[in-house]
C-alpha positions, -999 to 999 in steps of 0.1 A, spaced: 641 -269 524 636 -307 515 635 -321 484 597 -322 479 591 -284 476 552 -274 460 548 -242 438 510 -234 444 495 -207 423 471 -187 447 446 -158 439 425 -136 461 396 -148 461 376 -116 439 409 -106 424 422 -115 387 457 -123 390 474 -155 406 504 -153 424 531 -184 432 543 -197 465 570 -218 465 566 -245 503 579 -274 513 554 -305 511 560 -312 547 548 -283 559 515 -267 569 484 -253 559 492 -227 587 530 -225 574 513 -218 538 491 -188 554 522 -169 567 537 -172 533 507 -160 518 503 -129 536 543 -122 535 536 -123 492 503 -98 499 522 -73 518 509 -43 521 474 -54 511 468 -75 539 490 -58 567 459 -54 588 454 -89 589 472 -117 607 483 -148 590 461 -171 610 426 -153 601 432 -162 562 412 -185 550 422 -211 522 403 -229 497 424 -258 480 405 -256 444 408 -273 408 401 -244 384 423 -243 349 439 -209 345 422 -201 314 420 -161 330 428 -130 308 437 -114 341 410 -91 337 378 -118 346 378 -119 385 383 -153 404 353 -163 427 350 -188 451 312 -187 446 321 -198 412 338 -232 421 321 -264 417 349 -286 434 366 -267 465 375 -280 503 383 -254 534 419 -265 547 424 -265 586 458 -250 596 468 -280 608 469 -304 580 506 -309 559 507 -299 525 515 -335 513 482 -347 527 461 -321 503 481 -316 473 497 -344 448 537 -340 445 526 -336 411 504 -304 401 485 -300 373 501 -271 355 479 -241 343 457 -244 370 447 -227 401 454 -244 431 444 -224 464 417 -196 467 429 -170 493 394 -154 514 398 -125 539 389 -127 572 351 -111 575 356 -75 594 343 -70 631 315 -47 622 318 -31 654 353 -11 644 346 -2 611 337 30 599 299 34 590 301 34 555 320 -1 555 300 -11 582 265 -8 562 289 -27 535 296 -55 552 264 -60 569 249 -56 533 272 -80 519 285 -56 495 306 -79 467 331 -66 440 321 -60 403 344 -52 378 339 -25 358 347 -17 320 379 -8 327 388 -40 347 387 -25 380 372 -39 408 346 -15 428 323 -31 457 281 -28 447 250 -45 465 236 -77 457 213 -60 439 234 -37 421 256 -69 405 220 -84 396 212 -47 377 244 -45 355 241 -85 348 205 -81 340 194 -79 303 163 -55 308 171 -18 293 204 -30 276 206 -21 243 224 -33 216 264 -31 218 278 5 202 294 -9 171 257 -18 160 254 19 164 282 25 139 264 31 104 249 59 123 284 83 122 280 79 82 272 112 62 234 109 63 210 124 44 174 139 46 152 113 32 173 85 41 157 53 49 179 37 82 174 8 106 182 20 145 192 -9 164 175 -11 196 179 11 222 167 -9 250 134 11 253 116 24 221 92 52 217 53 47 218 42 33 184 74 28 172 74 8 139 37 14 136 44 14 96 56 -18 94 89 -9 90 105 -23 130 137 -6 133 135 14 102 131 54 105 134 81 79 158 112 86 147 142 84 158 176 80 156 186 118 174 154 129 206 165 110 200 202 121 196 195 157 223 170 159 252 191 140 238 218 165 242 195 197 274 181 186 288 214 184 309 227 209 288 247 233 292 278 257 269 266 282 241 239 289 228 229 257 186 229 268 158 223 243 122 216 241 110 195 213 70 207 212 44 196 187 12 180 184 8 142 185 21 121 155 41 148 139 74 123 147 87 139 176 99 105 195 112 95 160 130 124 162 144 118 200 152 82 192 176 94 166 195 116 185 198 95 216 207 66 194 232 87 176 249 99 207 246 65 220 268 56 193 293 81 197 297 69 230 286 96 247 267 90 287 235 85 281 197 85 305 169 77 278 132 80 291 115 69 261 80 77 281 82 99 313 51 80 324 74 56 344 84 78 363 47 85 380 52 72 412 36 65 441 69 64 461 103 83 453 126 55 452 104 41 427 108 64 405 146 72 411 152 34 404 134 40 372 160 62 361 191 41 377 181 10 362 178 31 325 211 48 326 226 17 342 214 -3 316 229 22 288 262 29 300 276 -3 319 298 -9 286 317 25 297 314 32 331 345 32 349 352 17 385 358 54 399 323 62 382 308 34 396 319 41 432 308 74 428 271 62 427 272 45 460 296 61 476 278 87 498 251 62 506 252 55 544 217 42 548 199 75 556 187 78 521 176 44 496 205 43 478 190 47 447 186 82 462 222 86 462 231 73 428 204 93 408 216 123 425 252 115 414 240 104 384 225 142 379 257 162 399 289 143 390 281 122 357 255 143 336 260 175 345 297 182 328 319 209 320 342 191 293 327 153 280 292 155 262 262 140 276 228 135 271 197 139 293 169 133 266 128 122 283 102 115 261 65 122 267 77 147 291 49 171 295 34 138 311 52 144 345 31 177 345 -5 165 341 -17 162 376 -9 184 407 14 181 421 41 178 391 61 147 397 90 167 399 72 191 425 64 160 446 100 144 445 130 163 451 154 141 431 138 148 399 142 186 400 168 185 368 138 173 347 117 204 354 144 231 360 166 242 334 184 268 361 195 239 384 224 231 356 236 266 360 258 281 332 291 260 331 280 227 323 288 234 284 290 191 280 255 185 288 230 187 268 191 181 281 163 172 255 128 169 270 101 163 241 66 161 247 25 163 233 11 184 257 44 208 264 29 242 254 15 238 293 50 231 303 63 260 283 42 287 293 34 278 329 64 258 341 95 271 317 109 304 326 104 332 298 141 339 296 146 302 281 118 297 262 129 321 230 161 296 225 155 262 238 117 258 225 118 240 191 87 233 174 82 201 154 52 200 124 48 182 96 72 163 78 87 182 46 71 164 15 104 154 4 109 130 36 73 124 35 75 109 0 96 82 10 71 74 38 42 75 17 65 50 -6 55 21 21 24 21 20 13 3 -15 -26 10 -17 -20 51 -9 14 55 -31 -3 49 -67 2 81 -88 -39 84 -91 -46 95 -54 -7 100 -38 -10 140 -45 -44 141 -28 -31 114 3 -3 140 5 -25 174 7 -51 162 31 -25 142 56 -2 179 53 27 153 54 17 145 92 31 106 101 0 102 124 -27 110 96 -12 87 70 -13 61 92 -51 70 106 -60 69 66 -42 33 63 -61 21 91 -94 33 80 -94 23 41 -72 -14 47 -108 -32 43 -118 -12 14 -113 -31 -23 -86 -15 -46 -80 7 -57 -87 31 -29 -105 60 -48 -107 98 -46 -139 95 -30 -125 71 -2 -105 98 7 -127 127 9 -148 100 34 -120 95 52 -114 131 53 -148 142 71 -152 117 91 -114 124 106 -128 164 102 -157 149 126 -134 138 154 -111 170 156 -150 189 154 -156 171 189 -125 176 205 -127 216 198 -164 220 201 -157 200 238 -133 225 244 -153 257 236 -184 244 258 -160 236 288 -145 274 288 -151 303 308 -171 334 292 -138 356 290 -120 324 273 -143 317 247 -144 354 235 -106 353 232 -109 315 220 -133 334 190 -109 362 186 -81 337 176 -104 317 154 -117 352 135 -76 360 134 -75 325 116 -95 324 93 -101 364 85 -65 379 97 -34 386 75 -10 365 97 -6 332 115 6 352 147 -24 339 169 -26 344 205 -45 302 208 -43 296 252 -18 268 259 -45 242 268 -56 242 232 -25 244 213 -22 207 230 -53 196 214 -33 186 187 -52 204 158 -27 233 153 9 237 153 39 261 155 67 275 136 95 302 141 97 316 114 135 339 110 133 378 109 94 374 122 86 384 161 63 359 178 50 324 172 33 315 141 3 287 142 -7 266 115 -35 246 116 -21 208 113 -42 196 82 -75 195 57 -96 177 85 -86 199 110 -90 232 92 -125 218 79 -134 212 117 -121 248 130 -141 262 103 -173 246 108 -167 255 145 -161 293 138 -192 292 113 -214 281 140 -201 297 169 -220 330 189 -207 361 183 -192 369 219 -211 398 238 -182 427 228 -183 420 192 -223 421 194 -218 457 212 -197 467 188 -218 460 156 -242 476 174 -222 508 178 -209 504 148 -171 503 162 -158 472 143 -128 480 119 -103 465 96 -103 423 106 -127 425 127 -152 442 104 -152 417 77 
């Protein structure tokens, strides 16, 4: 070798790490290639010297070896023919710390590559480098996904106060999630929730080791705090940095087309767990896609088969507003294949004890007892009613004009501690001039009784015969019977003017009605009601006993 030898740092052109190649000035570009692909042995023994392409750049090597090199990414670059001596494109003296030549593969002849890579190439797959710092090949569109700041929530260590010893009653700000629940920070407090007792109870319980499939419904009447309560846990496993798909409202997911809705769901969980996923879980998404399919097809599926459904690291499936993909015929998951795991409990069999499946939603007693098999309903239904009064003190804390020691006990007995009531009676006195009186509540109070008088009264005219004799039956059981075991049909329960308990050592499903309003509607209702046809025979006959005689 002369005396004018070059040491040119060279990188892959994708890759992270530079590499040295010690030439002669006088020599080639085309020289330079076959020392190139003798330094890349094996990785390029498929590929002849002379089908390498070189880029002479200027980029400073400012890498951490774990940020990939792009030629896309460089502002000053120039293609070298084979032909042209070293001397002629590079200074005897080289800037130090820098990289001087980008290294491109040859692109593939489509026609010899297997399908999979074929569909790749002719897609103009590019590498992405995962969380771990591996590279893994991904659409266009895929890149545009992960770098995309729709859905992304805030990094985990935002999450962190969150693994503290928390109490019932405490006040805490959750950091955003990416999505947010309907209404969320409707009492003026943004971020700020208020734990409750059931938070902490269902969390310890689905933390806790598990034998199978951890499955529950989260059922209750509207405003009651049942997305409160979902936000918490997803955000809490978010924080432990669990996997994570929050639907904050299943809505999205009504569809016209499949892949529209199976986007929906990739763009969610992409959004929530690019900070973790691995490279191997990455290719595991778009690796069976081979064009039959959209490939969101593929990933949701893997998403479902390989990611959420685990035998050994904890997950979390949790959809709000899920009795919202059961409204019209046929059920959004009936009418797309892919979203079978929302609707089937069974399809995660028995050995999945990491993943745990939260669906919460308002009108769920349909989904319960029409869609939910009776074997699962005694263990994963949990019912969700008013707050206790010692979390609901703390609410009733920020609101000023309804907190004052004069009216608080009465705000407290005719909301029953619901959120959604205290905030109705906020809205409806904020014009009135303090300080809101007794009698501005017992206003507020029948004219809310009005309302829930409309919705039930619309209910009752709109029923069969047989319907409204068992819809009176529950009423007199109500009002006149000597327990809160009612047999109320599903379609009312979802009215939203009862709820339910479990209460221990009890058989069955106790209903309450949810507050003062309401009870003062149901009563007016039963009061004015027609006796049905078979208690009029009765009297008649004289056949009535026990309840149904008074």
């Amino acid at each position: 070798m002369s005396d004018n030898p070059l040491k040119l740092f060279c990188v892959v052109d994708g890759e992270t790490t530079p590499f040295p190649i010690t030439i002669d000035s006088t020599k080639t570009i085309g020289d330079l290639k076959d020392l190139i692909k003798a330094a890349l042995t094996p990785q390029f023994d498929d590929i002849t010297a002379k089908d390498l392409i070189l880029w002479r750049v200027i980029d400073s090597d400012n890498n951490d070896d774990e940020t990939p090199i792009f030629l896309d990414n460089q502002p000053n670059k120039e293609k070298l023919r084979a032909t042209k001596k070293l001397f002629m494109v590079f200074d005897a003296e080289l800037p130090e710390d820098t990289i001087h030549v980008i290294v491109k593969q040859p692109p593939p002849d489509p026609q010899y590559l297997p399908q999979k890579k074929r569909i790749r190439f002719e897609e103009d797959w590019r590498p992405f480098t995962a969380s771990d710092g591996t590279l893994v090949d991904l659409p266009p569109s895929w890149i545009e996904l992960l770098a995309s700041a729709e859905f992304v929530p805030e990094p985990r260590v935002a999450f962190e106060h969150l693994k503290g010893n928390l109490r019932a009653g405490d006040g805490i700000t959750i950091p955003s999630m990416g999505q947010v629940p309907k209404e969320f920070g409707i009492h003026g407090q943004d971020h700020k929730l208020f734990v409750t007792e059931q938070m902490l109870e269902l969390w310890e319980e689905m933390n806790g080791d598990q034998k199978r499939p951890y499955r529950r419904i989260l059922s209750g009447p509207m405003g009651v705090g049942k997305s409160y309560l979902s936000y918490f846990l997803a955000a809490k496993a978010y924080a432990e940095g669990w996997l994570v798909l929050y639907i904050s409202d299943a809505k999205v997911l009504d569809k016209k087309k499949e892949e529209e809705s199976e986007m929906a769901m990739v763009k969610r969980f992409l959004a929530l767990n690019k900070d973790i996923l691995t490279g191997a879980e990455l290719e595991m998404l778009v690796n069976d896609y081979d064009a039959t399919y959209n490939i969101s097809t593929d990933a949701l599926s893997a998403i479902f088969d390989k990611l959420l459904m685990s035998r050994d690291r904890k997950t979390l499936l949790l959809v709000d507003e899920h009795g919202k993909l059961f409204e019209r015929e046929p059920h959004v998951p009936d009418k797309f294949e892919t979203l079978v795991p929302l609707s089937s409990f069974a399809w995660w069999g028995e050995d999945a004890k990491g993943s745990r499946l939260v669906f919460t939603g308002t009108a769920h007693a349909k989904y319960e007892m029409t869609n939910l098999p009776e074997n699962y309903r005694q263990e994963s239904v949990v019912f969700v009613g008013p707050l206790s009064r010692k979390v609901f003190s703390y609410l009733l804390d920020t609101y000023p004009r309804l907190k004052v020691q004069a009216i608080r006990s009465e705000v407290t007995e005719i909301t029953n501690c619901v959120p959604r009531e205290l905030v109705n009676l906020s809205a409806a006195v904020k014009d009135l001039p303090d300080p809101i009186s007794l009698d501005n509540l017992q206003k507020w109070s029948n004219d809310r009784a009005d309302d829930f008088l409309a919705t039930a009264l619309k209910y009752y005219q709109d029923l069969d015969p047989l319907y409204k004799q068992r819809f009176h039956n529950a009423l007199l059981h109500t009002f006149l019977g000597s327990t809160s075991t009612v047999n109320f049909e599903w379609n009312f329960v979802d009215l939203g003017l009862i709820y339910r308990s479990k209460v221990v050592g009890q058989v069955g499903t106790q209903h309450h009605i949810l507050c003062r309003p309401a009870q003062a509607a149901l009563l007016e209702l039963f009061k004015t009601l027609p006796l049905p046809d078979n208690i009029k025979k009765r009297i008649v006959t004289a056949a009535l006993a026990g309840t149904n005689l008074r």
